[in-house]
TORKOL-4160 file (C-alpha; in steps of 0.2 Angstrom, whole numbers, padded with zeros to 4 digits, m for minus):
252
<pt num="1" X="0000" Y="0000" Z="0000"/>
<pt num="2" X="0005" Y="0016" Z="m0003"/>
<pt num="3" X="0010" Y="0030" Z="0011"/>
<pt num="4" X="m0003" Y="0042" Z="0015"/>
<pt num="5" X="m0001" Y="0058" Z="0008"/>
<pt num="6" X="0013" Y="0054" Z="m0007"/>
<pt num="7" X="0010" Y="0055" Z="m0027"/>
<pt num="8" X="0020" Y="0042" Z="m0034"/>
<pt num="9" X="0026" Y="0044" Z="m0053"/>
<pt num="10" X="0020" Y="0035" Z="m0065"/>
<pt num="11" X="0035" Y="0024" Z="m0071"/>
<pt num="12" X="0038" Y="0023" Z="m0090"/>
<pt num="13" X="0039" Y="0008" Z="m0096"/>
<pt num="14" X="0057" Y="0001" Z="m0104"/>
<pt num="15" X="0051" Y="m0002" Z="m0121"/>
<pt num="16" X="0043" Y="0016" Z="m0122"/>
<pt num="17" X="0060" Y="0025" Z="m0118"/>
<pt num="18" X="0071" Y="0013" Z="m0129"/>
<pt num="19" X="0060" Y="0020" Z="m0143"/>
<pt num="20" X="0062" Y="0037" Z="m0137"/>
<pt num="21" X="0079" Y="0036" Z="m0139"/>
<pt num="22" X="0080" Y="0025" Z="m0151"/>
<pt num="23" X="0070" Y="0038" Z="m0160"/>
<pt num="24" X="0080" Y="0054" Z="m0153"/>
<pt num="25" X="0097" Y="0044" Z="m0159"/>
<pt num="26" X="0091" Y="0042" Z="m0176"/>
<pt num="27" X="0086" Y="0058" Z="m0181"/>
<pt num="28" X="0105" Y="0063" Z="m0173"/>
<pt num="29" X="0113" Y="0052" Z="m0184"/>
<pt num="30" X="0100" Y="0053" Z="m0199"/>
<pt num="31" X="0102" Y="0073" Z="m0199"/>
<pt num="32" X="0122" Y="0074" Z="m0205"/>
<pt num="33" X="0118" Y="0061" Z="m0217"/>
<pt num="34" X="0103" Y="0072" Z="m0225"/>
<pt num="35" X="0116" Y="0089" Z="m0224"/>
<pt num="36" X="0128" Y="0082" Z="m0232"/>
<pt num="37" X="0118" Y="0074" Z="m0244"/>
<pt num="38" X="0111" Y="0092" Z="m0248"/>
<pt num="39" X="0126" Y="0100" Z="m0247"/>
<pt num="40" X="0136" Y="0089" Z="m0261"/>
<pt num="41" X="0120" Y="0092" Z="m0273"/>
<pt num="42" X="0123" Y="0114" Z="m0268"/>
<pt num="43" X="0141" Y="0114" Z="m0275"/>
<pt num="44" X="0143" Y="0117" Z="m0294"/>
<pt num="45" X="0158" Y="0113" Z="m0303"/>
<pt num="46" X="0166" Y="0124" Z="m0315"/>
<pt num="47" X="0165" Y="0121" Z="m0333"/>
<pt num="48" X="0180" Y="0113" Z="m0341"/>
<pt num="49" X="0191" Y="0126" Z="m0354"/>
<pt num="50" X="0186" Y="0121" Z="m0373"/>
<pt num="51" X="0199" Y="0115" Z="m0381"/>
<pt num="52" X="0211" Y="0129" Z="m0391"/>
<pt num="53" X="0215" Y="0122" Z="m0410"/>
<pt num="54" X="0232" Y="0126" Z="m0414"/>
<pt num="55" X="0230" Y="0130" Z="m0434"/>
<pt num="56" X="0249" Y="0130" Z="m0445"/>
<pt num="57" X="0251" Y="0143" Z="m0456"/>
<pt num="58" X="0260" Y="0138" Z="m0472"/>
<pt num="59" X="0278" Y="0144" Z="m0472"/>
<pt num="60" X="0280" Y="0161" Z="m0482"/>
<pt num="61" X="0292" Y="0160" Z="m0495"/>
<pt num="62" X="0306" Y="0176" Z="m0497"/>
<pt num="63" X="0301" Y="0185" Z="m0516"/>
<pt num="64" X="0315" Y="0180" Z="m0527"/>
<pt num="65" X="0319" Y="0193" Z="m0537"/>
<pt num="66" X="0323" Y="0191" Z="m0558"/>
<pt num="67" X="0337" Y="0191" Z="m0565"/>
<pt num="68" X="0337" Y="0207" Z="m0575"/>
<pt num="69" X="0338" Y="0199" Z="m0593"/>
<pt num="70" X="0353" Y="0208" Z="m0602"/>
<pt num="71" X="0348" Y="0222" Z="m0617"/>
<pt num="72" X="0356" Y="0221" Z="m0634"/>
<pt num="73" X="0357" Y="0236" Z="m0645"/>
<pt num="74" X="0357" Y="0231" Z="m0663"/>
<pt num="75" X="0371" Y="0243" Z="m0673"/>
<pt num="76" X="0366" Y="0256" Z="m0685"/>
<pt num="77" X="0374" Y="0266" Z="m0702"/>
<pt num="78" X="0385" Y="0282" Z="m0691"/>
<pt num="79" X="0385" Y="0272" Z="m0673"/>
<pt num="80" X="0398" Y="0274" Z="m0663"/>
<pt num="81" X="0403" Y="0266" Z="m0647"/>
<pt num="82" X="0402" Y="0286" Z="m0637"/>
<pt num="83" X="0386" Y="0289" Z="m0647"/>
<pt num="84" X="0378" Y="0271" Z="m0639"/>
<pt num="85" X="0382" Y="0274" Z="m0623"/>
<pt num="86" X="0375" Y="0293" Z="m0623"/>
<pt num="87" X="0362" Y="0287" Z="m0629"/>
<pt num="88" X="0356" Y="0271" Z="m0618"/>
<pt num="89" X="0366" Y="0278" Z="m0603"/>
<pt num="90" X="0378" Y="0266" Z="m0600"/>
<pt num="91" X="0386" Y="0266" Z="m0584"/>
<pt num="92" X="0405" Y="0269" Z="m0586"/>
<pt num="93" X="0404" Y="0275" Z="m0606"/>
<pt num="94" X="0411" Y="0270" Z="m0620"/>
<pt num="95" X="0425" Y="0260" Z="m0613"/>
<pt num="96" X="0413" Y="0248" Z="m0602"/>
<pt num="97" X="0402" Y="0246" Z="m0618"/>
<pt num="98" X="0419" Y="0241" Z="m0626"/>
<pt num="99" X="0424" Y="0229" Z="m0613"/>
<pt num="100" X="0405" Y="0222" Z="m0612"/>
<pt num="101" X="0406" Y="0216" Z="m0631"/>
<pt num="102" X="0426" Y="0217" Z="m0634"/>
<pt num="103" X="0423" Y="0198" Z="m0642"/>
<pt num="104" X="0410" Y="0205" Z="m0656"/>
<pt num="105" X="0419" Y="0221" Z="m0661"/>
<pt num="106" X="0437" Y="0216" Z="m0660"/>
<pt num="107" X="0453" Y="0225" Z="m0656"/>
<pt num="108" X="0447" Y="0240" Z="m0664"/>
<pt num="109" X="0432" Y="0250" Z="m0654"/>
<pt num="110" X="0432" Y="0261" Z="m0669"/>
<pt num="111" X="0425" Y="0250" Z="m0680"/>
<pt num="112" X="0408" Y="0242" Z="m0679"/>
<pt num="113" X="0397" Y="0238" Z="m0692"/>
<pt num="114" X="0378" Y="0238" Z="m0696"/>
<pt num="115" X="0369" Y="0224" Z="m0688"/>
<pt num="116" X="0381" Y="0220" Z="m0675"/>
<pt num="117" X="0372" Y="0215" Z="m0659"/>
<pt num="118" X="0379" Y="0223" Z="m0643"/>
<pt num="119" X="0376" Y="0221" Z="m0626"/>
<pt num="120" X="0371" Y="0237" Z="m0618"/>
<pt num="121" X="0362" Y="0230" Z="m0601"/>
<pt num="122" X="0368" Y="0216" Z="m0587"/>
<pt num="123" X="0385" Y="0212" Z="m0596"/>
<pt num="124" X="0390" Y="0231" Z="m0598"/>
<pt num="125" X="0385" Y="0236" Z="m0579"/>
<pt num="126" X="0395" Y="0221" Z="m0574"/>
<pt num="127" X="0407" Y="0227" Z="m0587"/>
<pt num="128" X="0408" Y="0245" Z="m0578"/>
<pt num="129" X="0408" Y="0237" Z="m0559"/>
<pt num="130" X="0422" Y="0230" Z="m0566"/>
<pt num="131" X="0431" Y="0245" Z="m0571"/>
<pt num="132" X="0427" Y="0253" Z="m0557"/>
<pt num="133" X="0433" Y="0240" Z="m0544"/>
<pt num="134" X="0449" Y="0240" Z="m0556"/>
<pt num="135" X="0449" Y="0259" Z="m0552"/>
<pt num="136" X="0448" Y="0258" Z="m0535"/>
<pt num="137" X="0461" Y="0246" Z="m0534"/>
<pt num="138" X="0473" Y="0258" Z="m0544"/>
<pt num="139" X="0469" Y="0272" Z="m0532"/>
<pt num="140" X="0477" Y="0262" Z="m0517"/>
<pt num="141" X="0493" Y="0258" Z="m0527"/>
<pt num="142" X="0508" Y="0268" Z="m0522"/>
<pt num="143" X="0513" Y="0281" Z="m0534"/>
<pt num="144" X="0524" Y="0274" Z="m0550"/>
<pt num="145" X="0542" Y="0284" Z="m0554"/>
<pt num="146" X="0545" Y="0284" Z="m0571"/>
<pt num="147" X="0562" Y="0288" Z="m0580"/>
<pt num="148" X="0564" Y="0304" Z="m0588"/>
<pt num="149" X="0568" Y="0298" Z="m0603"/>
<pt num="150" X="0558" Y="0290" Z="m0618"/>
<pt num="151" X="0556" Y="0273" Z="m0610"/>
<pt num="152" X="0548" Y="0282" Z="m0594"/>
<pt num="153" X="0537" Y="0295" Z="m0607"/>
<pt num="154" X="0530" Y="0280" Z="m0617"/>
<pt num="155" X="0524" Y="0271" Z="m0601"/>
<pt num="156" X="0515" Y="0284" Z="m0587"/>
<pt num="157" X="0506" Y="0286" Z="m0607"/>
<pt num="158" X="0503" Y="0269" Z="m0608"/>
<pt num="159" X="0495" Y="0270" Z="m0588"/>
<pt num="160" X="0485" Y="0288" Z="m0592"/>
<pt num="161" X="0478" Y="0280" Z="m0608"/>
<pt num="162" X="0474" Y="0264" Z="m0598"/>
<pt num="163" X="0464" Y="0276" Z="m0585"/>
<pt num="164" X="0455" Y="0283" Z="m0599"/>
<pt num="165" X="0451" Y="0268" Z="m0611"/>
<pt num="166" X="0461" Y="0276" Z="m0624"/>
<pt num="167" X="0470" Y="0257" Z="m0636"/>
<pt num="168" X="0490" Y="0259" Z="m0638"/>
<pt num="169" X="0503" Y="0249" Z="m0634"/>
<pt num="170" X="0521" Y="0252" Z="m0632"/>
<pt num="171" X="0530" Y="0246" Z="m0648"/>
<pt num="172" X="0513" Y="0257" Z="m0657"/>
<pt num="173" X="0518" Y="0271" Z="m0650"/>
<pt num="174" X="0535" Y="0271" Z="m0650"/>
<pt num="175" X="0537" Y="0266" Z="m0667"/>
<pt num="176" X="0527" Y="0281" Z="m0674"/>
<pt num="177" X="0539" Y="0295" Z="m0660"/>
<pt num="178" X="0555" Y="0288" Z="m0670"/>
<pt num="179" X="0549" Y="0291" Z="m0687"/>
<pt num="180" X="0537" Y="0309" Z="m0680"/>
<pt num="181" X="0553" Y="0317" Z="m0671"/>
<pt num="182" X="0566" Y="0304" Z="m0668"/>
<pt num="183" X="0563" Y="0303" Z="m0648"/>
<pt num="184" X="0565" Y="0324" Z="m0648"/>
<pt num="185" X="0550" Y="0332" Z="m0638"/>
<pt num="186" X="0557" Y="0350" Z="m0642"/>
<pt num="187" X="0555" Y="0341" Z="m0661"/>
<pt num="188" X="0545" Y="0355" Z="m0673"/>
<pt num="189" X="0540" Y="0353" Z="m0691"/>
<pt num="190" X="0543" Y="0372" Z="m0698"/>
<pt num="191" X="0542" Y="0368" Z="m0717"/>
<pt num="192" X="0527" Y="0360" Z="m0724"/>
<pt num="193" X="0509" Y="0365" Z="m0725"/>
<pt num="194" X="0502" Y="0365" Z="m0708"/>
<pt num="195" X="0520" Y="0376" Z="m0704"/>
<pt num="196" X="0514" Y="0391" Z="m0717"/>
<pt num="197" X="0498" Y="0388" Z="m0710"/>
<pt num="198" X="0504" Y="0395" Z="m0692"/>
<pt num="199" X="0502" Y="0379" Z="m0685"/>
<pt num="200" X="0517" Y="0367" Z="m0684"/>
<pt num="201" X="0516" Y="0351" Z="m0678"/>
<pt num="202" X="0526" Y="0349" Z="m0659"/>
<pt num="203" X="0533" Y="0339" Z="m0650"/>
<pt num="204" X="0538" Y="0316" Z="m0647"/>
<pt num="205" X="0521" Y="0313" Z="m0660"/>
<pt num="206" X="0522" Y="0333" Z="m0671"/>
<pt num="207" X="0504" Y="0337" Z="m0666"/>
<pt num="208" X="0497" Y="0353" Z="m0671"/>
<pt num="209" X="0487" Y="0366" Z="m0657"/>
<pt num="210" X="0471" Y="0362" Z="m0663"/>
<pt num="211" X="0474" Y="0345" Z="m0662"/>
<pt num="212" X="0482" Y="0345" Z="m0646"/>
<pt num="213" X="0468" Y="0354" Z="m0637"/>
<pt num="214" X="0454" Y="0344" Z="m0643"/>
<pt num="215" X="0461" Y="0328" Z="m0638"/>
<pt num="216" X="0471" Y="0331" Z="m0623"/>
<pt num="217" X="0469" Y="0322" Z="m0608"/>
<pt num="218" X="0463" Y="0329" Z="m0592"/>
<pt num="219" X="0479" Y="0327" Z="m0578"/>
<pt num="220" X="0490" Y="0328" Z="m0589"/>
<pt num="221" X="0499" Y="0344" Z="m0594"/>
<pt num="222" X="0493" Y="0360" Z="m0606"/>
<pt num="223" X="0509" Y="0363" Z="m0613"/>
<pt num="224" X="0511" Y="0354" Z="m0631"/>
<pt num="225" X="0529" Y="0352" Z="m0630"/>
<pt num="226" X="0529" Y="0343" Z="m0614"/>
<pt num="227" X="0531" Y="0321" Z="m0619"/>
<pt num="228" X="0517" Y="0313" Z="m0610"/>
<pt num="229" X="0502" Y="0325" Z="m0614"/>
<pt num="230" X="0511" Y="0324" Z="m0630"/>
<pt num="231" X="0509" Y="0306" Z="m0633"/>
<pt num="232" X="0494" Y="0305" Z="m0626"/>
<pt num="233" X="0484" Y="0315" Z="m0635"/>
<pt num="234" X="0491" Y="0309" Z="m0650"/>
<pt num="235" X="0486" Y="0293" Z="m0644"/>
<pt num="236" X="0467" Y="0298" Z="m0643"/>
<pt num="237" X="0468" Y="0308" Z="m0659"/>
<pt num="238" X="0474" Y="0289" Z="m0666"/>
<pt num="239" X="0461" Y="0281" Z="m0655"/>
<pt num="240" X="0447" Y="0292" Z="m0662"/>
<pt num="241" X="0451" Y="0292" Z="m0680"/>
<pt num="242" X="0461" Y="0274" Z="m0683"/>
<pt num="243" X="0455" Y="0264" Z="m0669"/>
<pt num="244" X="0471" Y="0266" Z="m0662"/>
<pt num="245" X="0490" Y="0273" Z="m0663"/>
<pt num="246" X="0493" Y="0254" Z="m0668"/>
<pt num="247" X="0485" Y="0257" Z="m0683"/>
<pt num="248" X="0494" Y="0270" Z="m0688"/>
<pt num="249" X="0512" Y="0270" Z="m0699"/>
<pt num="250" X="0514" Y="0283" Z="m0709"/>
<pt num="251" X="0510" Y="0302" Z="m0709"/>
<pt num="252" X="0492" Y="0305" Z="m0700"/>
């Protein structure tokens, strides 16, 4: 029997709290299951990079430049090497247009006839660059010393000439100063026509004035009587009107 007086508590029965906390326990356990469930679907991940094509670009090939075919210059009736090259502007004159086509014309640039094909384009310019690297290479030469005498006269001719593309050579011109004034440059011819003309012939080759002042040759001296503007000159007189004092053996 109970005491007077008391309230007694009702007692739960086992099975009832087991489920209670079987229940409580559950949703503990059940509740990080559901939140990380639902945090794992929350999280989005990023989208991956597209691919990047690498696309080659054929290789460019350098221009080649073309050959700059050579010009030819067919000759007519009253050409004349000068006149060619005035007229087609050849880079270093006559004289390159000479040495561009030497094996057409000859040994003689004076004389070319009608129809004779020349090379006035590529061949000439290399001809010229030629010349010119020639040219050169005579300006770093030391200075020659000639001999005062003939021998000496005949060659610092031979080497002004060369310079100048004026044709010579040594036995040509000295043959022709033996039979002009027997190696005399003070030599003057005082009695025939050109004499009673006022004009006498002067000097290693007897050149009249006229002459002598349209065919010197620039550095070389303006005095008539003096033996290597003498000779030279004569020499491009020859040049001009035989082809060269070579061709020359007799009176002219």
């Amino acid at each position: 029997m109970p005491g007077l007086g008391k309230h007694r508590r009702p007692k739960q029965r086992p099975i009832a709290r087991k489920l209670a906390f079987a229940g409580t326990g559950g949703a503990a356990l059940a509740l990080p299951l559901i939140s990380a469930t639902t945090a794992g679907a929350a999280v989005t991940q990023p989208a991956a990079a597209p691919a990047v094509k690498t696309v080659a670009l054929p290789a460019v090939k350098p221009a080649v430049e073309k050959a700059a075919l050579p010009l030819t210059y067919s000759v007519t009736v009253g050409d004349t090497l000068s006149k060619i090259a005035v007229e087609h502007a050849v880079s270093g004159g006559w004289q390159a247009l000479y040495e561009a086509n030497r094996s057409a014309i000859g040994s003689d640039p004076a004389i070319i006839r009608p129809g004779l094909k020349l090379s006035i384009g590529a061949a000439a310019k290399a001809a010229a660059a030629k010349a010119t690297g020639v040219k050169a290479a005579a300006a770093v030469k030391p200075a020659t010393t000639y001999a005062n005498n003939l021998d000496g006269w005949i060659r610092q001719s031979l080497d002004i000439m060369s310079r100048h593309g004026i044709p010579g050579s040594y036995n040509g011109i000295h043959r022709n100063v033996m039979r002009e004034s027997s190696g005399n440059p003070m030599a003057i011819n005082n009695w025939d026509s050109n004499a009673a003309a006022g004009i006498p012939s002067k000097g290693l080759l007897q050149v009249i004035d006229p002459t002598f002042r349209a065919y010197h040759v620039p550095g070389t001296s303006l005095d008539s009587y003096d033996p290597v503007a003498n000779i030279t000159a004569a020499c491009n007189y020859a040049a001009a009107r035989y082809g060269s004092i070579d061709n020359v053996n007799g009176a002219y």
